[in-house]
N, C-alpha and C positions, 0 to 999 in steps of 0.2 A: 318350227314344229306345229302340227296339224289337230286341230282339237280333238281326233279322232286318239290320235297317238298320244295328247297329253291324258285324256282321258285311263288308258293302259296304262300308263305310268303309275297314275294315282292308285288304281286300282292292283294293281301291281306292290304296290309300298302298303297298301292298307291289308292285302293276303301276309306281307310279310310282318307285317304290324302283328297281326291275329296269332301268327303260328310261334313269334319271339312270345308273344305272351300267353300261348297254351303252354309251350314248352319250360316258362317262367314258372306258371301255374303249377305243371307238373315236379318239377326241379322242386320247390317246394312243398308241396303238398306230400309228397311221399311219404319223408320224413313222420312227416305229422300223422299220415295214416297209420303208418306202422308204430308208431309212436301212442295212438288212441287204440287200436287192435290189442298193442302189449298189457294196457289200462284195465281195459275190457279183459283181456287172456287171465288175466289174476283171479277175477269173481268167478270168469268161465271153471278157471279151475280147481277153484275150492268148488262152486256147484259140483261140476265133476267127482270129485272126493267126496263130499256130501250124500249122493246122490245113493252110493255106496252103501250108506250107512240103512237106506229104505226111502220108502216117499213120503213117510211123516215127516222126518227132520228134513228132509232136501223142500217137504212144505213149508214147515218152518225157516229154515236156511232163505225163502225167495220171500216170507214176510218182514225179516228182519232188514233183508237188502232192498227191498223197496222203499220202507224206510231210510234206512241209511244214505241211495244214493237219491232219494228224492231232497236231502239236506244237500249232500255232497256236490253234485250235478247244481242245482239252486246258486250255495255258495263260490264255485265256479265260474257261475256265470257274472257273480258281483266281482269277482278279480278279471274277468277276461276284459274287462274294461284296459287294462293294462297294453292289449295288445294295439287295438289302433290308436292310444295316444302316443305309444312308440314308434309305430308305423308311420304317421304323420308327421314325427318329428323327425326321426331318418330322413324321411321321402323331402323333408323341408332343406334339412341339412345332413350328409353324411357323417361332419365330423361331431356332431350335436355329441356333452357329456351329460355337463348337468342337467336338462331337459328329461334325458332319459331316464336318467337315476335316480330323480324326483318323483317318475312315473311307478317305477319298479321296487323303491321303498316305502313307500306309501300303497301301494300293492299289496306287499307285506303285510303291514300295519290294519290293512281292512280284512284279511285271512285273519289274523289273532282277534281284532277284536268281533266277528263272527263267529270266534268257534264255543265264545263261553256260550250264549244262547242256543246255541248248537245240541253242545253237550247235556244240557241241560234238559231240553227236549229229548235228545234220543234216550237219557237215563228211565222216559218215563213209556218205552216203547213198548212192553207187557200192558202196563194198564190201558192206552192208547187201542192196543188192538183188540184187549176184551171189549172196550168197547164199542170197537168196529164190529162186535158181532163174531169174533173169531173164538174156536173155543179155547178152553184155559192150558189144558195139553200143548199147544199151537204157538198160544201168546208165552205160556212160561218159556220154551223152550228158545221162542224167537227175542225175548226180549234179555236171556241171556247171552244169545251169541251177539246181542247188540250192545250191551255193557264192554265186550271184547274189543270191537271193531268198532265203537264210536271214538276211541283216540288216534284212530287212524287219519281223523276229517284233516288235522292241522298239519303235519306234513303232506300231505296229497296237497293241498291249498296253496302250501309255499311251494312244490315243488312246480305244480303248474304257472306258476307267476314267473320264476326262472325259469321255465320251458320258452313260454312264449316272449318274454323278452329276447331268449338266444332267437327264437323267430322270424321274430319282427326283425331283428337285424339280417335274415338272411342265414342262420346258421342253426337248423333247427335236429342237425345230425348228434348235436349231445347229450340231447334230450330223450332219443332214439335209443341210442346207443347204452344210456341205463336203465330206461325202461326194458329193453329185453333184457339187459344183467338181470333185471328184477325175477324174472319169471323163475329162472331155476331156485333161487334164492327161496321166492316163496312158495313152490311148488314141494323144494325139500322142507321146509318151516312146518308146511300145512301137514302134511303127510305123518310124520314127527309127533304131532302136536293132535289132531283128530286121532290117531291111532294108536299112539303110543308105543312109537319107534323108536329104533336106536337111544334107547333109555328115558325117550322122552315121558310125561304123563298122558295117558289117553283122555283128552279134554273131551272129545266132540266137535260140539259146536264152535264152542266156545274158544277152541285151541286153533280152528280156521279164523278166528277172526284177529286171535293175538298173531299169526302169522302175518297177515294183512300189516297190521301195526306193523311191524317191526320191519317189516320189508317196506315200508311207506318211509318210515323214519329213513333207513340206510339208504334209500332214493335220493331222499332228498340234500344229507350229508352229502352224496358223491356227486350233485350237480351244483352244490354250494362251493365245495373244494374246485370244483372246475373255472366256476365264476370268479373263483380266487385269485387261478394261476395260471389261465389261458390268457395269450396276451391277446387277444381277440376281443374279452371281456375284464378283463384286472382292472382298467386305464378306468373305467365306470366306476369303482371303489362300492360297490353295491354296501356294504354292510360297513364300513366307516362312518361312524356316528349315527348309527341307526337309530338311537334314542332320540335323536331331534325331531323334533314334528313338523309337519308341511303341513298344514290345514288347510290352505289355497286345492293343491293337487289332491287332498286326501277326500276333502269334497267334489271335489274331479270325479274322483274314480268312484263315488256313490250314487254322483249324477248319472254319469252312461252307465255305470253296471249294475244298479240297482232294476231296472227295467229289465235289462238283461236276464238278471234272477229269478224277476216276477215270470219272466215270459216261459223259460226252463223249467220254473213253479209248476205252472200252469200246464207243460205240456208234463214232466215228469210225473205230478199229480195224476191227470189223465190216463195215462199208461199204468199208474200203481195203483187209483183207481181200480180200473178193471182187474189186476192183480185183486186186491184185496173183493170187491166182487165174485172173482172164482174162487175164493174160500169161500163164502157164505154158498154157490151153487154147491161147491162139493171139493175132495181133496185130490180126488184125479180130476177135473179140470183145472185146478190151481197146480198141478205137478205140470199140466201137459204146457199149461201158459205158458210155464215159466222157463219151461226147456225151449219152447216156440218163439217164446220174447228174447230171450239172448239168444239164439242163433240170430236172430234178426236184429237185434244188436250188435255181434259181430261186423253183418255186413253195413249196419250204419256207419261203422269209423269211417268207413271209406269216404262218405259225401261231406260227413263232419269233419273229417283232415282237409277238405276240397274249401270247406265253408272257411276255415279258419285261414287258409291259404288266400280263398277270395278277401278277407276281411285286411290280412297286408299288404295284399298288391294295391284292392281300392284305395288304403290309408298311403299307400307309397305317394299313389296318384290325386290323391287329396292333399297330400304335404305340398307335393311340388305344383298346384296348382292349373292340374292339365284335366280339364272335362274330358276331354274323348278317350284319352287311358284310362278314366274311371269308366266309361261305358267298356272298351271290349274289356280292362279286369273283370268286373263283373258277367257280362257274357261269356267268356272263356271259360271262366269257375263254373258258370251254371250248363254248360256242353259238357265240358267233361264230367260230371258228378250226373249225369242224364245218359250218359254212356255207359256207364257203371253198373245205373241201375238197370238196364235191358237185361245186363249179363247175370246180373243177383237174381234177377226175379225167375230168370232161365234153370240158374242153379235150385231155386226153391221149388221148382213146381218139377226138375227131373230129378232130383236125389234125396227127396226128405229123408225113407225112409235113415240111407245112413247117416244123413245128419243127427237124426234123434236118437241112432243105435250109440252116437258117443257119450251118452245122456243117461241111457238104461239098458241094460244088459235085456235082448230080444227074450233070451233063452230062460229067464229068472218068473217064475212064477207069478202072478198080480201083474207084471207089467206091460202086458198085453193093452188093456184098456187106454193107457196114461200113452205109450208108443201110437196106437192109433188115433188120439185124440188130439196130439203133441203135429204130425202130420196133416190131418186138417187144416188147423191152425196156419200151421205155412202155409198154406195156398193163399190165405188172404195175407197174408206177410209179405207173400211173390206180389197180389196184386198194389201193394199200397207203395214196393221200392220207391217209384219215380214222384210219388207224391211226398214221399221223405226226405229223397233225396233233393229235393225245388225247396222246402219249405226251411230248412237245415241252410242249401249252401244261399237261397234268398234272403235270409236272416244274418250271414254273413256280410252277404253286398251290401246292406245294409248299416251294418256293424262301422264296416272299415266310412262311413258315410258320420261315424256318432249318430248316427238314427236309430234309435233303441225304442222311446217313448209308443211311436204306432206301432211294432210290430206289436209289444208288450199287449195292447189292445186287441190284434189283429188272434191274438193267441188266446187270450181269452172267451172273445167271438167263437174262434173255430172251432175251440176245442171242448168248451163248456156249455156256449149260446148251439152249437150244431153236433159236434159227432157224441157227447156222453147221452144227452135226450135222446138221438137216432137210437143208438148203441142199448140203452135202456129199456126202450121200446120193444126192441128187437127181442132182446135177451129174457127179458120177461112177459106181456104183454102177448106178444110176437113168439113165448116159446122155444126160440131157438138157443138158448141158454148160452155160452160162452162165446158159440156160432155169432150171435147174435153181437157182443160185445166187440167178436174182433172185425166185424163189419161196421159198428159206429167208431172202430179206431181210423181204419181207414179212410172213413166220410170225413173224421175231423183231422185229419192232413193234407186232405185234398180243398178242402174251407180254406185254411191256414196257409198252402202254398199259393193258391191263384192271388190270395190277397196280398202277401208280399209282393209275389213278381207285379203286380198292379202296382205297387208301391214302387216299383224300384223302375220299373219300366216309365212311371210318370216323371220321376227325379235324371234319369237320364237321359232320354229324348228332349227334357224342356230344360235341361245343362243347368241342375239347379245347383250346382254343386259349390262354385267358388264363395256365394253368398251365404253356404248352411254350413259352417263349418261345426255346428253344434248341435243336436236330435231337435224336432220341433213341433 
């Protein structure tokens, strides 16, 4: 054989390398998009219902949820540690029990003991936002529907700790599969409940948020029942002696997901930030945000299904101890999730106006201003996709690496040390008022993403991998 022809071969084996683990990449990640989409679809549609009601409360309704999921999203991120120590242990061994179980109950255990502090804080979500400067109309209203919907944090917590366990193993379709049950569940709950249907009480706000709950709770029963009696998942005995403590692992999972947290903080902050900033500009820039930040949310799941996706395949390939499948897992996750966004940003700059018409009736009197200002908006939403999308699935490759500690920093720099100062500038200073703010969002994700891929691009070309088995 002739070096010309061994040379094709290799080349050859390394095309089919890349395309086994796009197609790996995809095979999973789906699930989980559709699975973060459905997440997302619940808030979408209580807004939606809300929205309904006028632009005060749907103001109110996006102060309350900024709050809320700036805990929520946070605490999240201190469980998602769960997933690449599972991922690692798999990738180590397939038939691995106790490893994982250890991982995944103690999981658990840091969800409960997060939510009393939690709650505790969001009970004080009225006073909080008077004194952000919000007026009292605003804060009363928003910090009722947050009394509602702050009991929702602990099942959402557990239920994603089961999600990505079934994940990491490869099986992330039953996760899927009730998160969409969920939508009609709470889409009839909210409906009910805000308006006072089918004999329900006309709550309001308030009545969106107990829907939330309750559709969080029945979530999380029916992927607990599955973990029970799927033989897929039983043989793990997830909740047999759950009382016992692991303080070894349980420190584990504060190590990597505590940065985690801070980093989600830091960028959730950011983004609710500027939220709570368009109420002090005015209540139709805060309407138009908010309809402009969950569409763009929406198309987030996508990269963030991509990210969580990258974070098991790297951890598969970290268990088993192969440097160059952690290089294309990560690369693979980061083309596809760069693919995505071309088509998102496509979608945002040709069809705002009816993304926002799902938001506020054209035809309704007042909402003329909040609809054109709402469209704007997306145009710098179109332009920031590819920088969300790098900085989300780079965070990921990361992830499945145990390397939390830099990005945790990296997230702070970009988002605080660069786009809030630009964004501030801009908005005040500068004049351009909310304009303004969603052009420092965009600066501090594009700060944020070059720094990761820097990050991750160093750790992979100089194959630092078998040596770091821990963030550093």
């Amino acid at each position: 054989m002739n070096q010309a022809t061994a040379g094709e071969i290799r080349r050859a084996a390394l095309r089919a390398d890349w395309m086994r683990e796009v197609a790996a990449t995809l095979t999973l990640a789906w699930p989980m998009i559709l699975s973060n989409l459905a997440g997302t679809a619940l808030a979408t549609m209580d807004l939606v219902l809300i929205g309904r009601l006028g632009p005060e409360p749907l103001a109110a309704a996006a102060l309350a949820t900024n709050l809320f999921h700036a805990v929520l999203i946070s605490a999240i991120g201190l469980v998602t540690a769960v997933s690449p120590l599972v991922a690692a242990e798999y990738g180590r061994c397939r038939h691995s029990v106790r490893d994982i179980r250890r991982s995944v109950r103690q999981g658990l255990w840091v969800a409960i003991a997060i939510c009393a502090p939690s709650w505790l804080f969001l009970s004080q979500g009225e006073t909080l936002l008077r004194t952000l400067g919000q007026t009292p109309t605003l804060a009363a209203a928003a910090g009722g529907y947050l009394h509602a919907l702050q009991w929702a944090l602990l099942p959402n917590l557990a239920f994603v700790v089961l999600r990505l366990f079934m994940a990491a193993l490869g099986r992330p379709g039953w996760g899927l599969a009730i998160g969409l049950l969920a939508l009609p569940v709470n889409l009839l709950l909210a409906w009910m409940l805000i308006f006072g249907r089918l004999g329900a009480p006309a709550l309001g706000l308030a009545g969106a948020g107990i829907a939330t709950t309750i559709t969080a709770a029945l979530a999380f029963a029916a992927l607990s029942a599955v973990a029970m009696t799927d033989r897929r998942f039983r043989r793990y005995h997830l909740f047999g002696r759950f009382w016992r403590p692991d303080w070894n692992r349980f420190r584990s999972i504060w190590r990597i997901g505590l940065p985690i947290a801070v980093t989600l903080a830091f960028e959730v902050a950011f983004f609710g930030g500027a939220g709570l900033l368009m109420g002090v500009i005015g209540t139709t820039e805060l309407a138009a945000h908010t309809i402009a930040l969950q569409i763009a949310a929406l198309c987030f799941m996508v990269p963030l299904g991509v990210g969580q996706a990258a974070t098991i395949r790297v951890g598969h390939a970290l268990g088993a101890a192969d440097p160059a499948a952690v290089g294309i897992a990560g690369w693979a996750a980061f083309g596809v999730a760069m693919g995505f966004g071309c088509l998102t940003a496509l979608l945002l700059v040709a069809v705002p106006g009816m993304l926002v018409g799902a938001f506020l009736d054209p035809a309704a009197v007042g909402n003329g201003p909040v609809i054109a200002l709402a469209v704007q908006f997306l145009f710098f939403a179109a332009v920031f996709q590819l920088a969300d999308g790098a900085q989300v699935v780079g965070a990921g490759m990361l992830r499945g690496l145990k390397d939390t500690r830099r990005p945790m920093l990296y997230a702070a720099l970009g988002y605080w040390g660069i786009g809030t100062p630009a964004g501030l500038l801009l908005a005040f200073p500068g004049k351009l008022g909310g304009t303004g703010l969603w052009i420092g969002l965009a600066i501090g994700l594009a700060a944020v993403s070059l720094m990761l891929l820097a990050r991750w691009w160093r750790r992979e070309t100089l194959r630092l991998v078998p040596r770091h088995l821990h963030s550093d």
